[in-house]
GUGU-972258 format. One record per residue: residue number from 1; residue in one letter; x, y, z of N, C-alpha, C in turn. Coordinates in nm, 2 decimals. Each point is the difference from the previous one (the first is absolute). Example, Ala and Ser with C-alpha at 12.3 -4.5 7.8 and 13.67 -1.06 7.14 Angstrom:
<pts>
+-----+---------+--------+--------+--------+--------+--------+--------+--------+--------+--------+
: num : residuo :     nx :     ny :     nz :    cax :    cay :    caz :     cx :     cy :     cz :
+-----+---------+--------+--------+--------+--------+--------+--------+--------+--------+--------+
:   1 :       a :   1.32 :  -0.57 :   0.78 :  -0.09 :   0.12 :   0.00 :   0.09 :   0.12 :   0.00 :
:   2 :       s :  -0.04 :   0.11 :  -0.07 :   0.09 :   0.11 :   0.00 :  -0.08 :   0.11 :   0.08 :
+-----+---------+--------+--------+--------+--------+--------+--------+--------+--------+--------+
</pts>
This chain:
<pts>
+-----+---------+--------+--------+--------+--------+--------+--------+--------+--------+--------+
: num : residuo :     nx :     ny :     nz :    cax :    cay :    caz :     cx :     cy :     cz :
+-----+---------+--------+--------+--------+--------+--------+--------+--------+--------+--------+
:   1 :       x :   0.66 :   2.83 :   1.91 :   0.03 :  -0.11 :   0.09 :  -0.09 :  -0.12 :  -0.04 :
:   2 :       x :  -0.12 :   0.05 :  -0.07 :  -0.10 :  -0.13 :  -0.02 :   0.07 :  -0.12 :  -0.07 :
:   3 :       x :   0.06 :   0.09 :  -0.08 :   0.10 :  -0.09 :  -0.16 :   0.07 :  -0.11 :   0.06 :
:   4 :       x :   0.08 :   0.08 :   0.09 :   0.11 :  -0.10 :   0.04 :  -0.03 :  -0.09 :   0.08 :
:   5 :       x :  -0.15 :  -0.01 :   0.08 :  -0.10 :  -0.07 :   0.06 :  -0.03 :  -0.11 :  -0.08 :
:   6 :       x :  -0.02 :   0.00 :  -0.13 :  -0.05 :  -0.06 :  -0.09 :   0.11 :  -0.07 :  -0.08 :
:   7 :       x :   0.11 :   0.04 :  -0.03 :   0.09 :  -0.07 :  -0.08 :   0.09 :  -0.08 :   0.10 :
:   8 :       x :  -0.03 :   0.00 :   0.16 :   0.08 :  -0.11 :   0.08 :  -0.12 :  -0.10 :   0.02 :
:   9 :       x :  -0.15 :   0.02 :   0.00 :  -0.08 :  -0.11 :   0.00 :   0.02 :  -0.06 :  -0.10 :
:  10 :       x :   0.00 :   0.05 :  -0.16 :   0.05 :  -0.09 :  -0.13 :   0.11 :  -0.08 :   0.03 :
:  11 :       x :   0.10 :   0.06 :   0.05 :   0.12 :  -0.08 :   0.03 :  -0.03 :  -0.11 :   0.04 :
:  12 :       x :  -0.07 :   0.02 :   0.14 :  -0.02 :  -0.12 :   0.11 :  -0.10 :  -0.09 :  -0.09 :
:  13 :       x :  -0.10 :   0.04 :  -0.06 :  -0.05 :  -0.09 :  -0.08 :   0.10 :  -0.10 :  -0.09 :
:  14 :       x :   0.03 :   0.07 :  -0.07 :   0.13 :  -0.03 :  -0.12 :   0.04 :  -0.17 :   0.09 :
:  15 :       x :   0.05 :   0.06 :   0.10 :   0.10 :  -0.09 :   0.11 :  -0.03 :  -0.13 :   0.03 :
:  16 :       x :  -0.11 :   0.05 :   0.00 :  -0.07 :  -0.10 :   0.06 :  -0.07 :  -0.12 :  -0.09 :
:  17 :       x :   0.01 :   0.04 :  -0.10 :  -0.07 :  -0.03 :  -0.13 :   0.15 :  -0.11 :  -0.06 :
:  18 :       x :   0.13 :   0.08 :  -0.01 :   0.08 :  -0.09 :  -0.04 :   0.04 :  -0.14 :   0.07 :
:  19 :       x :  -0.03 :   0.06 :   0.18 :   0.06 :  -0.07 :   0.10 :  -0.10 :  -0.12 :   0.00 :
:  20 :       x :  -0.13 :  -0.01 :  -0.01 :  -0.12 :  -0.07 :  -0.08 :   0.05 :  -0.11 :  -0.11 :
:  21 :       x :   0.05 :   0.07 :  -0.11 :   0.04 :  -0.09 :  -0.14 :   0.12 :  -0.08 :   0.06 :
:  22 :       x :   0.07 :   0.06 :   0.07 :   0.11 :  -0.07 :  -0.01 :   0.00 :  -0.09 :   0.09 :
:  23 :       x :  -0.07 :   0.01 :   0.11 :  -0.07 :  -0.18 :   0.11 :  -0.07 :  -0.08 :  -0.09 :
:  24 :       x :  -0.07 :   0.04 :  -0.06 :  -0.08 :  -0.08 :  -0.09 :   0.08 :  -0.10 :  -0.13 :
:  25 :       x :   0.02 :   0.11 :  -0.06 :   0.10 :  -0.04 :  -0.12 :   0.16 :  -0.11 :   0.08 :
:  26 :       x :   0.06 :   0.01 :   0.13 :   0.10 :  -0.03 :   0.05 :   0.00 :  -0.16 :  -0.06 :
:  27 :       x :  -0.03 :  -0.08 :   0.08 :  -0.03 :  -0.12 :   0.00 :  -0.05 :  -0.06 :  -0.13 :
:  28 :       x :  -0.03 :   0.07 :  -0.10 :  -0.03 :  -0.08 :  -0.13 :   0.12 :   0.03 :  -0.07 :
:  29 :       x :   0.07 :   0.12 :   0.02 :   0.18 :   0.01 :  -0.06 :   0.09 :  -0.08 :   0.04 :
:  30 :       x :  -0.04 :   0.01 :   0.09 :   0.13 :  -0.11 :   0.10 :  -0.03 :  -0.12 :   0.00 :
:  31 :       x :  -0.12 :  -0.04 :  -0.08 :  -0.03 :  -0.13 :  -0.04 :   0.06 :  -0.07 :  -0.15 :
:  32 :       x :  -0.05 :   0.17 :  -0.07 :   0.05 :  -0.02 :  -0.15 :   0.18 :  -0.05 :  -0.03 :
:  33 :       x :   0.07 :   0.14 :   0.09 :   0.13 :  -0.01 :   0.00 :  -0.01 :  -0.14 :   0.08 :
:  34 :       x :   0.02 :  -0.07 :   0.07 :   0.03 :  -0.09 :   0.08 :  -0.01 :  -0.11 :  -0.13 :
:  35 :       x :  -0.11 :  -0.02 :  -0.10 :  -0.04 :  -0.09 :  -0.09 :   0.12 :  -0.02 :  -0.09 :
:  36 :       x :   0.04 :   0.11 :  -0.05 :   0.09 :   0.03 :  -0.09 :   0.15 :   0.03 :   0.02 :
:  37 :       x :   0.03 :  -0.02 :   0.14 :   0.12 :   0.01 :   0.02 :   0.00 :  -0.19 :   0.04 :
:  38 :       x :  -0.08 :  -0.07 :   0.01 :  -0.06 :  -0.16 :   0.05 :   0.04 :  -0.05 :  -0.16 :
:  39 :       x :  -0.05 :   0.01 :  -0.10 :   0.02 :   0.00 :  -0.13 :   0.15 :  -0.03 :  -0.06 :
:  40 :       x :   0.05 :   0.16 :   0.01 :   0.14 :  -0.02 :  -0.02 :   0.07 :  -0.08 :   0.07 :
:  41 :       x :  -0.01 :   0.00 :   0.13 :   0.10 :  -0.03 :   0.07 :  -0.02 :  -0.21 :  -0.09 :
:  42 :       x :  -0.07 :  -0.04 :  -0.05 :  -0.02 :  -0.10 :  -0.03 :   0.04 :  -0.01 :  -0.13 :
:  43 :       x :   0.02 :   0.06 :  -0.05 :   0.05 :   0.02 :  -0.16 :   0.13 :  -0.09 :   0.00 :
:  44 :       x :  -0.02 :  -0.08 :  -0.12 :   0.14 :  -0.11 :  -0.02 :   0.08 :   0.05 :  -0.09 :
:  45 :       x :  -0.04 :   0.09 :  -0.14 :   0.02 :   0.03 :  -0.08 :   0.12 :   0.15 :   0.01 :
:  46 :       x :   0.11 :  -0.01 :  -0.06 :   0.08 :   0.06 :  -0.03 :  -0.01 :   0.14 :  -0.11 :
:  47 :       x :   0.03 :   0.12 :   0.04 :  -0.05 :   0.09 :  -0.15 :   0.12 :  -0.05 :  -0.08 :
:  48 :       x :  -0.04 :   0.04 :  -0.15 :   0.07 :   0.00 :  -0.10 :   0.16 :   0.04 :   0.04 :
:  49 :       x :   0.11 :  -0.06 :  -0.09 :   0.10 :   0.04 :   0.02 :   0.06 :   0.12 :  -0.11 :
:  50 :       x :  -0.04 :   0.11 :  -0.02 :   0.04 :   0.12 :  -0.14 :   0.12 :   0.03 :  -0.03 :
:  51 :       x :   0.06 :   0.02 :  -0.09 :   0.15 :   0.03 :  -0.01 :   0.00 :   0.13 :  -0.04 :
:  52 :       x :   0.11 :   0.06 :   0.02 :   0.05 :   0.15 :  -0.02 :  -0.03 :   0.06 :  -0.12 :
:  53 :       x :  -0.07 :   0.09 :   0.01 :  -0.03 :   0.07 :  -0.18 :   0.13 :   0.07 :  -0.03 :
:  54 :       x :   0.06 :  -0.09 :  -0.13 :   0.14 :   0.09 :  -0.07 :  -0.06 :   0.08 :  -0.09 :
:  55 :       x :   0.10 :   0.16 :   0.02 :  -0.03 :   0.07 :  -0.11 :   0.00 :  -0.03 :  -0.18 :
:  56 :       x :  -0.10 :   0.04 :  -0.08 :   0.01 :  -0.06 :  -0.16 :   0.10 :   0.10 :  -0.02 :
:  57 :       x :   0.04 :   0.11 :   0.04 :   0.04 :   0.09 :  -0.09 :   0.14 :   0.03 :   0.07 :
:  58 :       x :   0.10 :   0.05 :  -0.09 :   0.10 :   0.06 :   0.08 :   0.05 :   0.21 :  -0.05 :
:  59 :       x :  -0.09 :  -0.06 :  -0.01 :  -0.03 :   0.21 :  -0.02 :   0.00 :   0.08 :   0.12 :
:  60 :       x :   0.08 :   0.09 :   0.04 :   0.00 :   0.04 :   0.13 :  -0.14 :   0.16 :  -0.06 :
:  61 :       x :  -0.02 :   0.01 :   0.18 :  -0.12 :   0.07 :  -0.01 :   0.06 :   0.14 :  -0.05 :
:  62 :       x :  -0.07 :   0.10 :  -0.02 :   0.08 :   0.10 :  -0.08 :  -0.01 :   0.13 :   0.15 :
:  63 :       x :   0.11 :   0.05 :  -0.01 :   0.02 :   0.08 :   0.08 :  -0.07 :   0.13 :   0.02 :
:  64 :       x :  -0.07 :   0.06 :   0.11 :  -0.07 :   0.12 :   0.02 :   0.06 :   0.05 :   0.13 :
:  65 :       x :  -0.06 :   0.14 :   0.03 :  -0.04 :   0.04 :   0.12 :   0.05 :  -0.02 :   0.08 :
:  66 :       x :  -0.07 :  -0.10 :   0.03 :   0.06 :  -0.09 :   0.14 :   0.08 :  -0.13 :   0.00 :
:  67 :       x :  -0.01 :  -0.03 :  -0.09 :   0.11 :  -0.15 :  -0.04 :   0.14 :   0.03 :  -0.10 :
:  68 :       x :   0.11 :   0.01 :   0.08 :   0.12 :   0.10 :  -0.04 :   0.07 :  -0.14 :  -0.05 :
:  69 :       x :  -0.04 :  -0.14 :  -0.03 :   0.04 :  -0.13 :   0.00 :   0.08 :  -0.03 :   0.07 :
:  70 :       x :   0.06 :   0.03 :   0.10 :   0.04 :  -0.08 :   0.09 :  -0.05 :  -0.12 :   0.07 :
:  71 :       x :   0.06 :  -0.12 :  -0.02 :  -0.09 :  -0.11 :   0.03 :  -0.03 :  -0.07 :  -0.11 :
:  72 :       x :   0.02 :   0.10 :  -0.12 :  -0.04 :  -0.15 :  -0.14 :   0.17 :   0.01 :  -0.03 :
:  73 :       x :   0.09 :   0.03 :   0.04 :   0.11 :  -0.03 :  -0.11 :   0.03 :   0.11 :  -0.07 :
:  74 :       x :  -0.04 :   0.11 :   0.04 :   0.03 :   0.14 :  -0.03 :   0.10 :   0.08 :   0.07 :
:  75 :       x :   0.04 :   0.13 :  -0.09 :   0.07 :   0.08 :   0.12 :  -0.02 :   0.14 :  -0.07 :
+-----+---------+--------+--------+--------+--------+--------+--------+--------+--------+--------+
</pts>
């Protein structure tokens, strides 16, 4: 009975310990996010526009197992 005495005080320490970090720590996250979502939202700039990668090759993949080619033009 002692044990289990002891591994619910850890707990409640534990708890209390996180519930601690995370008042503390709250308001400097929600300061950081707030910064950085302030940031973007100000951004003028457009991302790149990328075009579609065409395959180099017209080699179909070779058939195994589990790829009976259906789907490349096989039967």
């Amino acid at each position: 009975m002692q044990r289990l005495y002891e591994y619910g005080m850890m707990a409640a320490l534990i708890a209390v310990a996180i519930i601690a970090a995370v008042t503390k720590l709250g308001g400097s996250l929600k300061g950081a996010f707030e910064e950085v979502a302030n940031q973007m939202s100000h951004q003028t700039t457009k991302p790149p526009v990328t075009r579609p990668v065409t395959p180099t090759s017209t080699e179909m993949p070779p058939r195994s197992r589990y790829n009976t080619g259906i789907g490349y033009g096989r039967t």
